[in-house]
C-alpha positions in Angstrom: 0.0 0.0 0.0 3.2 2.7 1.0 4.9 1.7 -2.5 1.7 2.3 -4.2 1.0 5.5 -2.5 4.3 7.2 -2.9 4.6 6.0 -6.2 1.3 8.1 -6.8 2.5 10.8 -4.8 6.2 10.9 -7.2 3.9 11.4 -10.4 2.2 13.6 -9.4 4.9 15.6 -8.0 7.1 15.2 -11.6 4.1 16.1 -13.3 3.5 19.7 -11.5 7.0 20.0 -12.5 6.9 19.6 -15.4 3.8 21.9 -15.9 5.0 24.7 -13.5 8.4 24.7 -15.2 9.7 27.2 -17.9 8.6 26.8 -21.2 12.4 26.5 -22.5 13.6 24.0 -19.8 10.3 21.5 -20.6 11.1 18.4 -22.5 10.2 19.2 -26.4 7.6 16.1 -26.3 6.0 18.3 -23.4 5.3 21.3 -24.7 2.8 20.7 -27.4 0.4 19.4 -24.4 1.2 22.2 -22.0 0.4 24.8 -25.0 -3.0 23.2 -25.1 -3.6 22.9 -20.5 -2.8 26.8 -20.6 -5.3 27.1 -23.2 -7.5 24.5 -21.1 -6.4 27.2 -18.6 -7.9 30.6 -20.2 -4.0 31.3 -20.0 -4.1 32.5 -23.9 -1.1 34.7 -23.6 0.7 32.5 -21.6 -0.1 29.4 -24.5 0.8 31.7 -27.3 4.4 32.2 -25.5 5.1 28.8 -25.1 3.9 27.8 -28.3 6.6 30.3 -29.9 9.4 28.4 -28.1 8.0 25.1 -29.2 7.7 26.4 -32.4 11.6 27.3 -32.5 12.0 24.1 -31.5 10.7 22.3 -34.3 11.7 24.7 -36.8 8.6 25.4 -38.3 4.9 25.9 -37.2 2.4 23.0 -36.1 -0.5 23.8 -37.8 -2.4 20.6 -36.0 -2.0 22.4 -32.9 -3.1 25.5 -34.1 -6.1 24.1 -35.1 -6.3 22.8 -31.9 -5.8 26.6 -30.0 -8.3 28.0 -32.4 -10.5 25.9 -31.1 -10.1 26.2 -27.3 -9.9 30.4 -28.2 -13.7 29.6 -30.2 -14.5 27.6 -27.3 -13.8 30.4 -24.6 -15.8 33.3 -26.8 -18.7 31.8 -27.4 -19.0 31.3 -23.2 -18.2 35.1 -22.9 -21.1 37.0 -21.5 -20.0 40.1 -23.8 -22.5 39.9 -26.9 -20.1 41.5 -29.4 -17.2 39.1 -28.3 -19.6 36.5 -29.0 -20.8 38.0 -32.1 -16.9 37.6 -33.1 -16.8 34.0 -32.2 -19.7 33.0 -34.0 -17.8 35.1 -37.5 -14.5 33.1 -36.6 -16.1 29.6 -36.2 -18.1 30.3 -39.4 -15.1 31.4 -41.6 -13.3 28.8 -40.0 -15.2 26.4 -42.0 -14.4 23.3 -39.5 -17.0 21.4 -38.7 -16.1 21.2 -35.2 -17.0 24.9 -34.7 -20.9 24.0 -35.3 -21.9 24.0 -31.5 -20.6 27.5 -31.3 -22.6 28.3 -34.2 -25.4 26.9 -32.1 -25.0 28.4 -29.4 -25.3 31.6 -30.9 -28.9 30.4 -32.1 -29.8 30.1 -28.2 -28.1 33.1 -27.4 -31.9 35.2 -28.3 -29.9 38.0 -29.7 -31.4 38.6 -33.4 -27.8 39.9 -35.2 -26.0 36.9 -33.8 -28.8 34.6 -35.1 -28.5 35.9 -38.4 -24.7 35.3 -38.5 -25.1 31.9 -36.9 -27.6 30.6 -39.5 -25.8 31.9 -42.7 -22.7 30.6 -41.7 -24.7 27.1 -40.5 -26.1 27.4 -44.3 -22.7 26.6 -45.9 -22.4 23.4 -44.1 -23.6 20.1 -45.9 -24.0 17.6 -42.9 -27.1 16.5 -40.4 -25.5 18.7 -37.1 -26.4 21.9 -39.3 -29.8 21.1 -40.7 -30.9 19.8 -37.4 -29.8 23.6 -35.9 -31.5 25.2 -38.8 -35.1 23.5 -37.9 -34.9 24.4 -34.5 -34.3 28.0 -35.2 -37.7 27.2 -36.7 -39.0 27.9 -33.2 -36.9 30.7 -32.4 -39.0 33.9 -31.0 -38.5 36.5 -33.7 -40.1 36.0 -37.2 -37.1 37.5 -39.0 -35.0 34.6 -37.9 -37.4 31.7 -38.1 -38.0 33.6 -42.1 -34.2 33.0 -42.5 -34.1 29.7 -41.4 -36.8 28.8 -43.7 -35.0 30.6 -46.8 -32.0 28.8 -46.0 -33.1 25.3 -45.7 -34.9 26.0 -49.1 -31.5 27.2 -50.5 -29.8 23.9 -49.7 -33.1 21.6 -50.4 -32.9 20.0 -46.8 -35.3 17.1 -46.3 -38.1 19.0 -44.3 -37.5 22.5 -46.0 -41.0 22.2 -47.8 -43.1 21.2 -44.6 -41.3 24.2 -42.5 -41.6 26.7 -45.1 -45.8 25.8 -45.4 -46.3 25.6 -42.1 -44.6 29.2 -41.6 -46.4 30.8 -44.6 -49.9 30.1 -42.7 -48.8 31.4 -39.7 -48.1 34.3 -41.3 -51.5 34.2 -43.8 -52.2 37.5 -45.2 -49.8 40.4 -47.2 -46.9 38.3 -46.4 -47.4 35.2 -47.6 -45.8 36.9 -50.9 -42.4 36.4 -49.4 -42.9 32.3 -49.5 -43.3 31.0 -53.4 -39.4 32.1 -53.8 -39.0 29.3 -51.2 -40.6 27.0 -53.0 -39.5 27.2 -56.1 -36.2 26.9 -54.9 -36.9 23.4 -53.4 -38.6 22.5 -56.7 -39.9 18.7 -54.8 -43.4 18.1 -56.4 -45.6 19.4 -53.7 -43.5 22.4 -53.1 -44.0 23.0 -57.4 -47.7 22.2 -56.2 -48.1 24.6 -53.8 -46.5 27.5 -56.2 -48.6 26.9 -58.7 -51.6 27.3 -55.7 -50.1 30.6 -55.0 -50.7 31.6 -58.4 -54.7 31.4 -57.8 -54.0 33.4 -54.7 -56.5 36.3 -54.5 -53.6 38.7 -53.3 -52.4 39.7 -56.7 -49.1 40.7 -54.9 -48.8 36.4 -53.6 -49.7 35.5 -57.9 -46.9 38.2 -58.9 -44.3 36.4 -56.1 -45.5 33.1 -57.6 -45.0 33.9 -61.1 -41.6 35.4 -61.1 -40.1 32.6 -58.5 -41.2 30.4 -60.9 -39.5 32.3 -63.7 -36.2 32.8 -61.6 -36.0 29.1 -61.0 -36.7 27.7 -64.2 -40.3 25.6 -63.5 -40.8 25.7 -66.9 -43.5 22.7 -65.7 -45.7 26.0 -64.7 -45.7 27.1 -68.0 -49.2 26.2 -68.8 -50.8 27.6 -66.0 -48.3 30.8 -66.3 -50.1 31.6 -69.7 -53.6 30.9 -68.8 -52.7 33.9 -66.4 -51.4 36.2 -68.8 -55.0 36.5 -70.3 -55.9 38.2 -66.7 -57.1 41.5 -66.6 -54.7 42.9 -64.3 -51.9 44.7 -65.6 -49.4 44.1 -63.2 -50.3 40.4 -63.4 -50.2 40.4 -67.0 -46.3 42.0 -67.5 -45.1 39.2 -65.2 -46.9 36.5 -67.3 -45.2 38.1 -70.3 -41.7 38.2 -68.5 -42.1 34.9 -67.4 -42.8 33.1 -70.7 -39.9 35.3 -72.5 -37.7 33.9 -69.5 -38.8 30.2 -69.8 -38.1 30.3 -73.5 -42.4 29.4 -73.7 -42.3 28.8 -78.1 -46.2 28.0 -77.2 -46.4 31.4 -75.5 -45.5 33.8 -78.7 -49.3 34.3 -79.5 -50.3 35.7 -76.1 -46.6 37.9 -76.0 -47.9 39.7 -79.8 -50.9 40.4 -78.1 -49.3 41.6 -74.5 -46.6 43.2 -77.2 -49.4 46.0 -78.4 -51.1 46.8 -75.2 -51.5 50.2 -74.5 -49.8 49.9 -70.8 -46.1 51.1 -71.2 -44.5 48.1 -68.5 -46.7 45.4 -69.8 -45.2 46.2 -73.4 -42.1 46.2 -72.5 -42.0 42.5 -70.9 -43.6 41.5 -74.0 -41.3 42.9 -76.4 -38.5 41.8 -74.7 -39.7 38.4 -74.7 -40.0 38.2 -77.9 -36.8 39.2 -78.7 -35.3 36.8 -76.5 -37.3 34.4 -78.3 -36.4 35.4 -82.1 -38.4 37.6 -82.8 -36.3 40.9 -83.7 -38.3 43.1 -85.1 -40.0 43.6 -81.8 -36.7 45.7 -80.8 -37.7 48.7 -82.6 -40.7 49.2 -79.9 -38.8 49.1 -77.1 -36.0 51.8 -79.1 -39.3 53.9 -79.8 -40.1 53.7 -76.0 -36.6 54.3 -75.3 -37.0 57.2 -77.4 -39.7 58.4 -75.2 -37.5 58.5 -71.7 -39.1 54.8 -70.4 -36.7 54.4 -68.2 -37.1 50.3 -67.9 -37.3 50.4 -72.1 -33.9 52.0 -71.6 -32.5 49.2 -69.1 -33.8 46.6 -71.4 -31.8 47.6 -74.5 -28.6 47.1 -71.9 -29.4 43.4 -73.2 -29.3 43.9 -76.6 -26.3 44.2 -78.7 -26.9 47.2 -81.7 -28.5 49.5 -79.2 -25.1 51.3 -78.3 -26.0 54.6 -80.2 -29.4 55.5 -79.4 -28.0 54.3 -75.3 -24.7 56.7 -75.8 -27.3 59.8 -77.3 -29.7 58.7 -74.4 -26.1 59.0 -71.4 -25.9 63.0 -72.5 -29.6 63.6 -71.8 -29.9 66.2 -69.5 -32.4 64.3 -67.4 -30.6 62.9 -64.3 -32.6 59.6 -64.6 -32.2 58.6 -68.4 -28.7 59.8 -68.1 -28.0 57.2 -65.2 -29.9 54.8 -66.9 -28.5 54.4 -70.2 -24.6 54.8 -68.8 -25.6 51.8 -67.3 -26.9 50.0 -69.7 -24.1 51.1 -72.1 -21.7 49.4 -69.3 -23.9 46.3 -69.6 -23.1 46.3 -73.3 -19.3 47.0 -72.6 -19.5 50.3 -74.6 -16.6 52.5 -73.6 -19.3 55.5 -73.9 -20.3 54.7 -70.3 -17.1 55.8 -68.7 -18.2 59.6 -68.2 -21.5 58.6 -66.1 -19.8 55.8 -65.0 -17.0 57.7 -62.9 -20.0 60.1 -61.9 -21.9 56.9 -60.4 -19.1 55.9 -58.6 -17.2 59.0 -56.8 -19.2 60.1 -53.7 -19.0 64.2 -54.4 -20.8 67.6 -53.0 -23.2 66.0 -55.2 -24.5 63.7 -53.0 -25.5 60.9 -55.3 -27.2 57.8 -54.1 -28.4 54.9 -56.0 -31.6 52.9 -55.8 -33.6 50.7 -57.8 -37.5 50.9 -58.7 -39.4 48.2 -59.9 -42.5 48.2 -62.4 -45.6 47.1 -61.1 -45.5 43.7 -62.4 -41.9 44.1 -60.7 -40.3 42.1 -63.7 -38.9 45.3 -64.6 -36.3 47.2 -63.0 -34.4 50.8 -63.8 -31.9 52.4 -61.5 -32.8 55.9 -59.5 -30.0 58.4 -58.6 -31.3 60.7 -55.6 -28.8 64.1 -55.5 -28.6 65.6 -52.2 -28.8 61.6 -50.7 -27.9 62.6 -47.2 -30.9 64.8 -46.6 -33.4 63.5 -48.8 -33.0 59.8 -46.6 -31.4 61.0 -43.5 -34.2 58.5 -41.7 -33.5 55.8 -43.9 -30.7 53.4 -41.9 -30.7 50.9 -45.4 -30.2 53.6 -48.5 -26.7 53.9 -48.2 -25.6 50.2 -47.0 -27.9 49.6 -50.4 -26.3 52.3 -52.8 -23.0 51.0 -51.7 -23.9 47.3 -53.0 -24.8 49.0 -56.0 -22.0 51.0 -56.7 -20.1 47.6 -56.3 -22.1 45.8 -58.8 -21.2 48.8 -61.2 -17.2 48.9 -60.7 -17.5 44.4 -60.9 -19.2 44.9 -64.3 -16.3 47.5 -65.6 -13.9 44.9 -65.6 -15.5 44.0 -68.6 -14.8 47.0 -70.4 -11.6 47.3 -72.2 -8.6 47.4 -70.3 -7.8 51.6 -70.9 -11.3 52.1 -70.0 -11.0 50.3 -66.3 -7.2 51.7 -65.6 -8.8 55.2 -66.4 -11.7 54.0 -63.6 -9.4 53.4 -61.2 -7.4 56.5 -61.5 -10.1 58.5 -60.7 -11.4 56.0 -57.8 -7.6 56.4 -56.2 -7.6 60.2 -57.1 -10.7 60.9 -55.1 -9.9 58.7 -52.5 -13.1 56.6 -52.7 -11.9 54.0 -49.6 -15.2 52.3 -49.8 -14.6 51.1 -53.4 -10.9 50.4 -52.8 -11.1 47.0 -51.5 -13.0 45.9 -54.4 -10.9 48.2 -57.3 -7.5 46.7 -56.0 -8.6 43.3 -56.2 -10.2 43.7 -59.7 -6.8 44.9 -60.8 -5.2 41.7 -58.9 -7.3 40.0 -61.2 -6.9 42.0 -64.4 -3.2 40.8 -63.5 -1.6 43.0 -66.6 1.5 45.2 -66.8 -0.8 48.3 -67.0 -2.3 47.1 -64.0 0.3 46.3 -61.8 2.3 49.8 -62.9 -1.2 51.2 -61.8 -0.8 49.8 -58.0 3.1 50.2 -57.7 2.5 53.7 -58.9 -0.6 54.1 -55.7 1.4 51.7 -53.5 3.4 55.2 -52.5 0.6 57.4 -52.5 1.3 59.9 -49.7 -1.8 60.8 -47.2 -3.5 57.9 -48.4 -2.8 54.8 -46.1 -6.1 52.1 -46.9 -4.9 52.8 -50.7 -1.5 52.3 -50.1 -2.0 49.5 -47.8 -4.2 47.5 -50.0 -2.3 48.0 -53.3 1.0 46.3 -51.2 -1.1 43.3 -50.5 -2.0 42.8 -54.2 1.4 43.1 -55.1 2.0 40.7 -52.3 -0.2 38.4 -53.9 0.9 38.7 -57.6 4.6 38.1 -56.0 6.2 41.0 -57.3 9.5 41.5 -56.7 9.3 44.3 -53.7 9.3 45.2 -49.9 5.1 44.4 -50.1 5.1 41.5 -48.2 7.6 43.4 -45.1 4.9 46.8 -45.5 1.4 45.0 -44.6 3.0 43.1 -41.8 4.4 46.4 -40.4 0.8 47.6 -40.8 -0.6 45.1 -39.0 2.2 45.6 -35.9 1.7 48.7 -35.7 -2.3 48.5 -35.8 -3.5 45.4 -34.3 -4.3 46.9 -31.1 -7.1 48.6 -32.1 -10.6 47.1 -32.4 -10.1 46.2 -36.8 -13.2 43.6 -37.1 -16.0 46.0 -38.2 -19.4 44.3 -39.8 -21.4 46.4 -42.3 -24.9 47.1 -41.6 -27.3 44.3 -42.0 -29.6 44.5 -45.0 -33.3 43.1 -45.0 -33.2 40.0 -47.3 -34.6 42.0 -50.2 -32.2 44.5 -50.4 -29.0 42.4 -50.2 -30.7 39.5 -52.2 -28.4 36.2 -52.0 -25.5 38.2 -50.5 -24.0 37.9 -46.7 -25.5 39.7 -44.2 -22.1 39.7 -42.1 -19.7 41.4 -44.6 -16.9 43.3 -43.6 -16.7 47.4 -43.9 -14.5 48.3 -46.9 -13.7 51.6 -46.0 -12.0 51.1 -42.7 -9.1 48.3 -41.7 -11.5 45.1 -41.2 -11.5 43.7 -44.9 -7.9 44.2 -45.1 -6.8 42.6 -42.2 -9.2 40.0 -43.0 -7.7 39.6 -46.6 -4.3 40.3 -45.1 -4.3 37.2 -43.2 -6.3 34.9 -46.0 -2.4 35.8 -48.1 -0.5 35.3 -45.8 -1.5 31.6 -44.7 -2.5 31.1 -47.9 1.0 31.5 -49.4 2.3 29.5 -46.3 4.0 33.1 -45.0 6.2 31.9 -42.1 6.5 35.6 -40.9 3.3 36.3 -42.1 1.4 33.7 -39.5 4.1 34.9 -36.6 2.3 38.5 -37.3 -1.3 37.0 -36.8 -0.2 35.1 -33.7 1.0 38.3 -32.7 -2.3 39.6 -33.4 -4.2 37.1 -31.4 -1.4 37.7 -28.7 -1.2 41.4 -28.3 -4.0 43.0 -30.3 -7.0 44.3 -29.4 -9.3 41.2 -27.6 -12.7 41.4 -29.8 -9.6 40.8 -32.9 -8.8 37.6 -31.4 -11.7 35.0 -32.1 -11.9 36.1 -35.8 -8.7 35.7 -36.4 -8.6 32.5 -34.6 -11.5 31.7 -36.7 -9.1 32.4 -40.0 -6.4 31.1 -38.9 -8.1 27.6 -38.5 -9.7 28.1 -42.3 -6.5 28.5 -43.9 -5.3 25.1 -42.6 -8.3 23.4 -43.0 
């Protein structure tokens, strides 16, 4: 019994040496296991230091075990009673992209706070396995209707198994003006009864539900509504009768051609333009020279339908020197659409936030199958109550400088002169990586030449990470780590604001603010593990180590992606 007992009492007194000893003097087979009982510990700093000497040690980093600490860091957040840290956890566990981060993703479903929800479930939505559709149905009974409507989207999105009965069983609970929001949720699960129940919705006696109905259907290609879709264009409503004729032009409906010729001369401007349109799309030509005539006329949505149609270029570049604001907006855009370099004045005007004030929005027709861009001057007074416009007309300004990469190469390069010369930092992120992509000698002389553009750090910061990337010969790499050193004390993870579902469409409701440092840390860390940057992932354990504490569980979050 006394040999057994000291025996305990020996290992037990060698093994609080060993843990209570110096990280240099423990063994090297040791110190992989105390990195992870400090992180056991909540001893994060402590961990971080010991992994450094370990790392030494080996001679090159462990990137099981930090997997391993990102998850004890994920694990430590998402406990944390502060709701922003947790907010942070929830965006590191989801960018992670490891399956073993799902719990925390859950647990910010039970946390009852609406903007982690919604970060919870979209990043629950990109995992394919049982764990994540089982949290997605119980968010099903989650008190607010915003997040039970997300859930419901989502599960239609990915087609999981009980998608159709959730989504039916929400759409009566919520019987009345909103039950238009549902037949894009089942047309995008597309099982029989869910193509069933959206052709119901088409007999709704809300004409708003019929309009939902018809264009889901159109949007998700149930060309097996197509009878039932011309039967309805015949109604007497107007509204209902430009979506029928959108619908059949985007189904490619041959039997449908009689009913568009009629639709094609009606005396309502929106419901001829679907038609026409249509009927273009489905061979018929000659039905062009309407919707030029309507064009003509200053019909806006005529104007944003010849954006589809190659030949229209020179009544469109006429149409972009119109002194009215909206026909001038509206064909630049559609001359961008048809890669005409005639867009470039209006474009740049679009694009650089002036004294002017300009702020972009879309209106829909009434059949809402139709759609034509709205510039408001004067943006911060005319919707100074309005917390979504700007978020919106930033999205939109976006969508504009994506499509210029399309143009020819002089055209963009002369774009993003003027986007660096004005100093537009919310466009920045997106310009620098288009030209990372346009990947041509112009385009890298255009970022070496901003790379040392004085008074203008975010542009200068993010043209040395392209560079970076591209592996240009240069002290790139060496600059965005000094960045980083010098500014990773400061609270860098800032989210934009969310967007209703109709305003941001399929797109993230967590993204990252372009115009301050979050996206470029972000991205900053995505090169350097992605190109295996020795010094670079010493930086972002630096980060985690000494930098501000709401940084820490994103980046932990990263960290763990880019081994994964």
């Amino acid at each position: 019994m006394f040999s057994k007992l000291f025996i305990l009492s020996l290992a037990v007194l060698l093994t609080f040496k060993v843990w209570s000893a110096p990280s240099s003097q423990l063994p090297h087979q040791n110190l992989s296991n105390h990195v992870l009982f400090l992180m056991r510990s909540g001893d994060t700093s402590k961990a971080l230091e010991t992994y450094k000497v370990y790392q030494k040690q080996q001679g090159q980093h462990d990137f099981e075990l930090i997997q391993e600490m990102g998850l004890l860091l994920l694990d430590q957040g998402c406990r944390n009673p502060d709701a922003e840290i947790r907010l942070m956890t929830a965006f590191g566990a989801g960018i992670s992209l490891n399956e073993r981060t799902i719990y925390i993703l859950e647990a910010g479903m039970d946390s009852g706070i609406p903007e982690l929800q919604i970060v919870s479930l979209n990043f629950l939505g990109q995992f394919q396995n049982d764990q994540a559709d089982a949290i997605l149905q119980k968010a099903m009974n989650v008190a607010h209707p915003l997040i039970r409507l997300e859930a419901a989207y989502i599960m239609a999105q990915k087609k999981t198994p009980r998608a159709y009965a959730y989504a039916e069983s929400l759409m009566h609970r919520y019987e009345g003006p909103l039950t238009a929001v549902f037949p894009p949720f089942f047309a995008m699960i597309g099982s029989k009864e869910a193509i069933q129940m959206l052709r119901k919705l088409m007999s709704n006696s809300n004409e708003d539900v019929r309009i939902s109905a018809i264009l889901s259907a159109a949007k998700y290609g149930r060309d097996d509504l197509l009878p039932k879709i011309r039967t309805l264009a015949t109604h007497h409503e107007k509204a209902q009768q430009e979506a029928c004729a959108y619908a059949l032009g985007c189904l490619k409906d041959e039997k449908g051609i009689t009913k568009l010729e009629m639709l094609a001369h009606s005396k309502v401007p929106h419901v001829q333009c679907a038609a026409c349109k249509s009927l273009f799309d489905l061979g018929r030509k000659e039905y062009k020279a309407i919707l030029e005539k309507a064009a003509k006329n200053k019909d806006l949505y005529a104007i944003t339908l010849l954006g589809d149609i190659q030949g229209s270029e020179e009544l469109l570049a006429a149409l972009a020197l119109d002194p009215n604001l909206q026909v001038k907006v509206n064909a630049t855009i559609a001359l961008l659409h048809l890669q005409d370099s005639r867009c470039l004045p209006g474009l740049k005007e679009l694009l650089i936030a002036d004294h002017k004030g300009l702020c972009l929005s879309k209106t829909s027709s009434k059949g809402r199958s139709l759609q034509a861009w709205r510039a408001t001057p004067c943006a911060k007074q005319n919707f100074k109550d309005d917390p979504y416009i700007f978020e919106a007309s930033l999205n939109m300004r976006e969508d504009l400088l994506e499509a210029a990469l399309d143009l020819p190469e002089k055209d963009l390069l002369s774009l993003a002169k003027t986007i660096f010369r004005n100093q537009q930092n919310d466009l920045v992120p997106l310009l620098v990586n288009l030209l990372e992509q346009l990947n041509t000698p112009g385009a890298i002389d255009l970022l070496k030449q901003y790379q040392q553009q004085v008074g203008a750090p975010l542009i200068r910061n993010y043209c040395n990470l392209a560079l970076y990337n591209l592996k240009e010969k240069g002290p790139y790499g060496e600059n965005i780590r000094a960045w980083i050193s010098q500014k990773h004390h400061e609270e860098l993870i800032r989210f934009r604001p969310f967007l209703p579902r109709e305003l941001r469409e399929d797109g993230e409701p967590y993204q990252l603010t372009p115009e301050d440092n979050s996206s470029l840390l972000i991205a900053s860390f995505e090169s350097f593990v992605n190109n295996k940057d020795e010094n670079g992932i010493d930086v972002l354990l630096d980060a985690i180590l000494n930098g501000h504490a709401k940084n820490k569980y994103a980046l932990a979050g990263l960290r763990m992606r880019a081994i994964h």
